[in-house]
C-alpha positions as CSV (number, residue, x, y, z in Angstrom):
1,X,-129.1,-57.2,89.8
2,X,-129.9,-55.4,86.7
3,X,-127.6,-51.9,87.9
4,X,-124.9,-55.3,87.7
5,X,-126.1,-56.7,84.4
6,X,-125.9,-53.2,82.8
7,X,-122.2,-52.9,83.8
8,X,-123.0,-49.4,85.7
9,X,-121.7,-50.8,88.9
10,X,-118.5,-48.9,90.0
11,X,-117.6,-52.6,91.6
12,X,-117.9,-54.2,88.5
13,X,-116.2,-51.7,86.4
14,X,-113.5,-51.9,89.0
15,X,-113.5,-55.5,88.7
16,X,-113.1,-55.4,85.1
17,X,-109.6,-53.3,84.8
18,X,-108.1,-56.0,86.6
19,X,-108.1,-57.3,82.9
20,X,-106.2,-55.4,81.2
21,X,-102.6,-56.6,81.5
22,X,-101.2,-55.8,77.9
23,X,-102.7,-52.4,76.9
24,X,-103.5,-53.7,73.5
25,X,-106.9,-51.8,72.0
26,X,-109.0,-54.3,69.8
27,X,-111.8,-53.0,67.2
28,X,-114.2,-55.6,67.4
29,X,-116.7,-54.2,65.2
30,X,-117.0,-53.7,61.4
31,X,-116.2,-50.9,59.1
32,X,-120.0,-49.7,58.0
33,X,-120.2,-49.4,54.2
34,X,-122.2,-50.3,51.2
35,X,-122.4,-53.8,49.9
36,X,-122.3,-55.2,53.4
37,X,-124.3,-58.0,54.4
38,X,-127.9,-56.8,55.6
39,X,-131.0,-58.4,57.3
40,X,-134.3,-57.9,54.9
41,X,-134.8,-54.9,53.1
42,X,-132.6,-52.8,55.5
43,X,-130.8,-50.5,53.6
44,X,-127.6,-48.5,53.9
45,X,-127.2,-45.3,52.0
46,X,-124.2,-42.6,52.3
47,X,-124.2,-39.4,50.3
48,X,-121.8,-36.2,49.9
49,X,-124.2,-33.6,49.1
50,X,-122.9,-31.2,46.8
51,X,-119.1,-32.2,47.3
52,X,-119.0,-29.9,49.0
53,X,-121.4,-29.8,51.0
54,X,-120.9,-25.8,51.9
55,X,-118.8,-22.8,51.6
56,X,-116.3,-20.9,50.6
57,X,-116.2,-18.8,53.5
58,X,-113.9,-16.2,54.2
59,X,-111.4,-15.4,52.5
60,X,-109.4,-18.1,53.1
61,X,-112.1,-19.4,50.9
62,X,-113.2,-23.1,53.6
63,X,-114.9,-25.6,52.1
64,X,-116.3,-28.3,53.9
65,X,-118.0,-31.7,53.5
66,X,-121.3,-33.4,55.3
67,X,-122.8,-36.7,55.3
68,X,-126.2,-37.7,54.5
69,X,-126.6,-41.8,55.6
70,X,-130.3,-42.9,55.2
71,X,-130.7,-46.6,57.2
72,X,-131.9,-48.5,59.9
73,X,-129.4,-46.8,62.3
74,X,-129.3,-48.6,64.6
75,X,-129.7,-52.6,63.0
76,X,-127.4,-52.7,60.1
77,X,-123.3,-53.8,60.3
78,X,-122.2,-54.1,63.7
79,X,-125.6,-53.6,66.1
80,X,-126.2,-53.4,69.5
81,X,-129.7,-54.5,70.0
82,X,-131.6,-52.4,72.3
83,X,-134.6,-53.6,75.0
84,X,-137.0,-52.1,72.9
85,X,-135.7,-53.9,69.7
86,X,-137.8,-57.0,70.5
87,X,-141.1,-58.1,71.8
88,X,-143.6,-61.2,72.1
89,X,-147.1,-61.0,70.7
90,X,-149.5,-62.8,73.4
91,X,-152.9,-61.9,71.5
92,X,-154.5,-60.9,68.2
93,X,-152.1,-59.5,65.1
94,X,-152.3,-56.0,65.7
95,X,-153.5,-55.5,69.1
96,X,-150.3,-53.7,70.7
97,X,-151.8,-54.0,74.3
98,X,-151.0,-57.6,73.8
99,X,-147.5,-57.1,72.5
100,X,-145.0,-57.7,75.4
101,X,-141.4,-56.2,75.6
102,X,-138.9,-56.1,78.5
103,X,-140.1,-55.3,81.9
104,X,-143.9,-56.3,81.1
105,X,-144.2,-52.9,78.6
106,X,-147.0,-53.0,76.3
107,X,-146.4,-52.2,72.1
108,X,-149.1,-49.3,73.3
109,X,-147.2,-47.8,75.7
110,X,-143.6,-48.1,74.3
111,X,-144.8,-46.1,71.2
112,X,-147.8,-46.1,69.3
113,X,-147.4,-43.4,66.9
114,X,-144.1,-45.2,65.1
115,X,-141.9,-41.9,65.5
116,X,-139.7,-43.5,68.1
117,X,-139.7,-45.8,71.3
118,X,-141.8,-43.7,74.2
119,X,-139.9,-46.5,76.6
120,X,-137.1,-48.6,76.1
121,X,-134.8,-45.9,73.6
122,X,-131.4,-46.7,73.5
123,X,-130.4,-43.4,74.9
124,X,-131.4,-44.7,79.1
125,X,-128.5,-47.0,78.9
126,X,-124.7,-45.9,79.9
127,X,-121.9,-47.1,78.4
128,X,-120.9,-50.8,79.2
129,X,-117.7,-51.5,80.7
130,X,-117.1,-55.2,82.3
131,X,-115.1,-58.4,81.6
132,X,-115.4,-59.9,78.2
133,X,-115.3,-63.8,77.6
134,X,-114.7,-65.1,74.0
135,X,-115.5,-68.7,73.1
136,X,-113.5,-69.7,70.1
137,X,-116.0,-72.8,68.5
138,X,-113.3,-72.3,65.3
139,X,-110.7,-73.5,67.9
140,X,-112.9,-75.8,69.4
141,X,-114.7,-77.8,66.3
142,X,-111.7,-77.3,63.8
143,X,-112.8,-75.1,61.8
144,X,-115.9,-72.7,60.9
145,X,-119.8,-73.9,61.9
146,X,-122.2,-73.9,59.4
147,X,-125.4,-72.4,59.0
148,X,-128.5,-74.2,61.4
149,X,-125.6,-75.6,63.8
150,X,-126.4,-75.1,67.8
151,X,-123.6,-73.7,70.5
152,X,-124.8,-75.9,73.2
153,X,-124.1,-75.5,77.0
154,X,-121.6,-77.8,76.6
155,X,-120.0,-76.5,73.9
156,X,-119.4,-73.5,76.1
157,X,-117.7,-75.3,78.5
158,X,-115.3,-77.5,76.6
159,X,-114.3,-74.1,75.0
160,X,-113.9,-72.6,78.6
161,X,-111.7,-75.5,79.4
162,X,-109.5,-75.3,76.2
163,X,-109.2,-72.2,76.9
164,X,-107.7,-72.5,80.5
165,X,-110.8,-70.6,82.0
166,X,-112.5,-72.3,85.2
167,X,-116.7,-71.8,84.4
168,X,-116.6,-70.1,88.1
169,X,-114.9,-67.4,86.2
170,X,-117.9,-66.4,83.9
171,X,-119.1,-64.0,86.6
172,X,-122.8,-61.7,86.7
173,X,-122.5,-58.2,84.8
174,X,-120.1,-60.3,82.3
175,X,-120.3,-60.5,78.8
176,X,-119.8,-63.4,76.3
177,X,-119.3,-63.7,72.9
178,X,-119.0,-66.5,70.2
179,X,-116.2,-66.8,67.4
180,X,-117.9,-69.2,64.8
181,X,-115.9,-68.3,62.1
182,X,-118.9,-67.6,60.3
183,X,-117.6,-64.0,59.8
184,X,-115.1,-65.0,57.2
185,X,-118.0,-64.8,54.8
186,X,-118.5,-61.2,54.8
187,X,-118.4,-59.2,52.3
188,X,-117.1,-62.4,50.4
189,X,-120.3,-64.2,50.5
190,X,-122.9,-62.4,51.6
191,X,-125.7,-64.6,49.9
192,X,-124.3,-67.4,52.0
193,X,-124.1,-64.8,55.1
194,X,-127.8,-64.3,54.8
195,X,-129.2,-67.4,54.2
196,X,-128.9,-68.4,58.0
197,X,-126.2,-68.8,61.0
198,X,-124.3,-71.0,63.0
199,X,-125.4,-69.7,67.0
200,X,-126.4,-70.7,70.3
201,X,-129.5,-72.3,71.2
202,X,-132.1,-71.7,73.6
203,X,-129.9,-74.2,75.9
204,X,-126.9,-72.0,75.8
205,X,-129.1,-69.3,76.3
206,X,-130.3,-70.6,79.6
207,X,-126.8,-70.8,80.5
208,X,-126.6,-67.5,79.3
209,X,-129.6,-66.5,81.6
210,X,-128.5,-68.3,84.9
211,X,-125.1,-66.8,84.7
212,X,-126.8,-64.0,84.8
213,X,-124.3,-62.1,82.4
214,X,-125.1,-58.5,80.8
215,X,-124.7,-59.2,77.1
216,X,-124.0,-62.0,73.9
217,X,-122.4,-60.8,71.1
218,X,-121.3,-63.2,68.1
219,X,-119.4,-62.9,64.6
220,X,-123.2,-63.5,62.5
221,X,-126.1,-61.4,62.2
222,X,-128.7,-63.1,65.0
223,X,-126.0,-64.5,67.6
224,X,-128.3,-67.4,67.4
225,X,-128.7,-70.6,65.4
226,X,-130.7,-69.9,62.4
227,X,-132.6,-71.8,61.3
228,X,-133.8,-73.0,65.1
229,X,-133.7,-76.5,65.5
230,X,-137.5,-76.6,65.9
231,X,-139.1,-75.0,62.6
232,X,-141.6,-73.5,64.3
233,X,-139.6,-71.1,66.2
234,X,-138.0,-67.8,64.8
235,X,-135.4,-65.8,66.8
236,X,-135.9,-68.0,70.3
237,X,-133.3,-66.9,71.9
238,X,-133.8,-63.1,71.0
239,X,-137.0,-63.4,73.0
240,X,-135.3,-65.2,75.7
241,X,-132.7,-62.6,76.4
242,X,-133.7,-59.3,75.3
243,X,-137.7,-59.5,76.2
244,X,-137.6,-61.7,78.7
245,X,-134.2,-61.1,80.5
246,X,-132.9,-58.0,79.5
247,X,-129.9,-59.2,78.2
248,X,-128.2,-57.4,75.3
249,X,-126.9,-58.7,71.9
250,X,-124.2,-57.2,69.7
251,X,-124.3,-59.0,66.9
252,X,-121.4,-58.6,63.1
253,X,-118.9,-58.6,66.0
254,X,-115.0,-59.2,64.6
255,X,-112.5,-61.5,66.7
256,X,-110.2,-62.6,64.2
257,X,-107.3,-60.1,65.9
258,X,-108.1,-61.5,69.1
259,X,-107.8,-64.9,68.2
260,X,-104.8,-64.9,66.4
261,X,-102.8,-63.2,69.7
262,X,-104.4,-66.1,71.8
263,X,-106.9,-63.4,74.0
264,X,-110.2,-64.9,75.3
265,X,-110.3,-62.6,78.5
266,X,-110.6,-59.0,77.9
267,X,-112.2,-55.7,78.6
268,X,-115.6,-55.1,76.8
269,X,-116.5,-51.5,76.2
270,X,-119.4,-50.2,74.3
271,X,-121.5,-46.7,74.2
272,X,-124.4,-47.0,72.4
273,X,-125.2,-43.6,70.5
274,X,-127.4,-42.5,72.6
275,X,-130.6,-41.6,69.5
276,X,-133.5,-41.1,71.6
277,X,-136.4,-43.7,70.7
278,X,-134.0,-45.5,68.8
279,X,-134.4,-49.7,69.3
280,X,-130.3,-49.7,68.9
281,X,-127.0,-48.3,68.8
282,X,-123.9,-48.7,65.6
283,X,-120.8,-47.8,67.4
284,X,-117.3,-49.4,67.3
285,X,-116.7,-51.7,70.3
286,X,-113.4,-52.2,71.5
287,X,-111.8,-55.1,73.5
């Protein structure tokens, strides 16, 4: 099931092509750059050192320039969230043999010295290549969703149906992804951006789980509704997919492109950079 869910089954990848009827290559990710939106005190820094960097060199007298980026590599702009990205705490604050990630691993033994994930690093997965399903909640509620408001299982399939796609069709190994129209704020608004999310709830999440699909991607920072319905949860469905399930999220995904030429169904590929002990990947995914 999971070789399935990862999207490393020849099968599946087979399965997939069958998808591409048009040719047409979509970014669906963000440019990364300063000033964009970012969660807490992540930070996102990009030097020229020396400009240039190095030379002249021979006398045809090459110069040459380097990059110096200081962030949270793999959790700022467009971010594939990793299995070791997120965890449960079952005991005391502190006690890592009590913190539970993916697969039952313990905070002591995915890494207890802070220099990197010992288990779970983003470099074990290979690239993802399966059948991409976008549900347009601009299309279906009239217009952008505001911050707080749930994607319910229902939601998901009155989308599916305005969009001419039978639920029989969201297959395992798939991939879905949410167009809230929430992205329109960034880089605009990014206070606003911040301040919460319009998302699916742990409902839609179940849906998400007994599909069994690979992946959830959305147009916000946490995919899910934020704030949760019940204000004593924080990042539900996070802990629902990626600890519990396995599931993947990419979230500061783009769709406007695909929307605007009517495409729902498409080819989702993604390789994560494969930084070992990293808890994610940036990249540019491509529909």
């Amino acid at each position: 099931i999971r070789l399935l869910a990862k999207g490393e089954d020849p099968a599946k990848v087979l399965e997939a092509t069958q998808w591409i009827r048009d040719g047409k290559v979509y970014r669906i990710g963000r440019v990364y750059e300063a000033g964009m939106p970012l969660f807490g005190t992540r930070a996102f820094t990009l030097r020229i050192p020396g400009a240039p960097t190095g030379g002249p060199f021979g006398s045809n007298k090459l110069i040459y320039n380097d990059e110096f980026l200081a962030t949270e590599i793999g959790q700022v702009g467009t971010q594939f969230d990793g299995l070791g990205h997120i965890g449960v705490q079952l005991g005391r604050d502190g006690d890592k043999n009590d913190m539970r990630y993916y697969n039952g691993n313990t905070g002591q033994q995915i890494g207890p010295d802070g220099n990197g994930l010992k288990k779970l690093g983003i470099e074990k997965l290979k690239p993802l290549f399966t059948r991409g399903h976008l549900i347009d909640m601009v299309g279906l509620k009239g217009g952008m969703m505001d911050a707080g408001q749930e994607i319910t299982a229902a939601d998901i399939r009155a989308a599916l149906a305005r969009q001419n796609t039978p639920e029989t069709e969201v297959k395992q190994g798939d991939a879905i992804f949410f167009h809230t129209g929430w992205g329109s704020l960034w880089m605009k608004n990014n206070d606003r951006y911040n301040s919460g999310a319009p998302g699916i709830g742990l409902e839609a999440t179940r849906w998400i789980v007994d599909k069994g699909l690979c992946l959830a991607g959305a147009d916000t920072w946490p995919v899910e509704c934020v704030p949760n319905p019940d204000p004593n949860l924080a990042f539900a469905c996070h802990a629902e997919l990626i600890a519990k399930n396995g599931i993947f999220i990419h979230e500061n995904m783009v769709f406007d492109e695909l929307v605007a030429d009517g495409k729902t169904r498409f080819v989702y590929i993604f390789t994560p950079s494969p930084i070992k002990g990293a808890t994610g990947a940036n990249g540019a995914p491509i529909a």
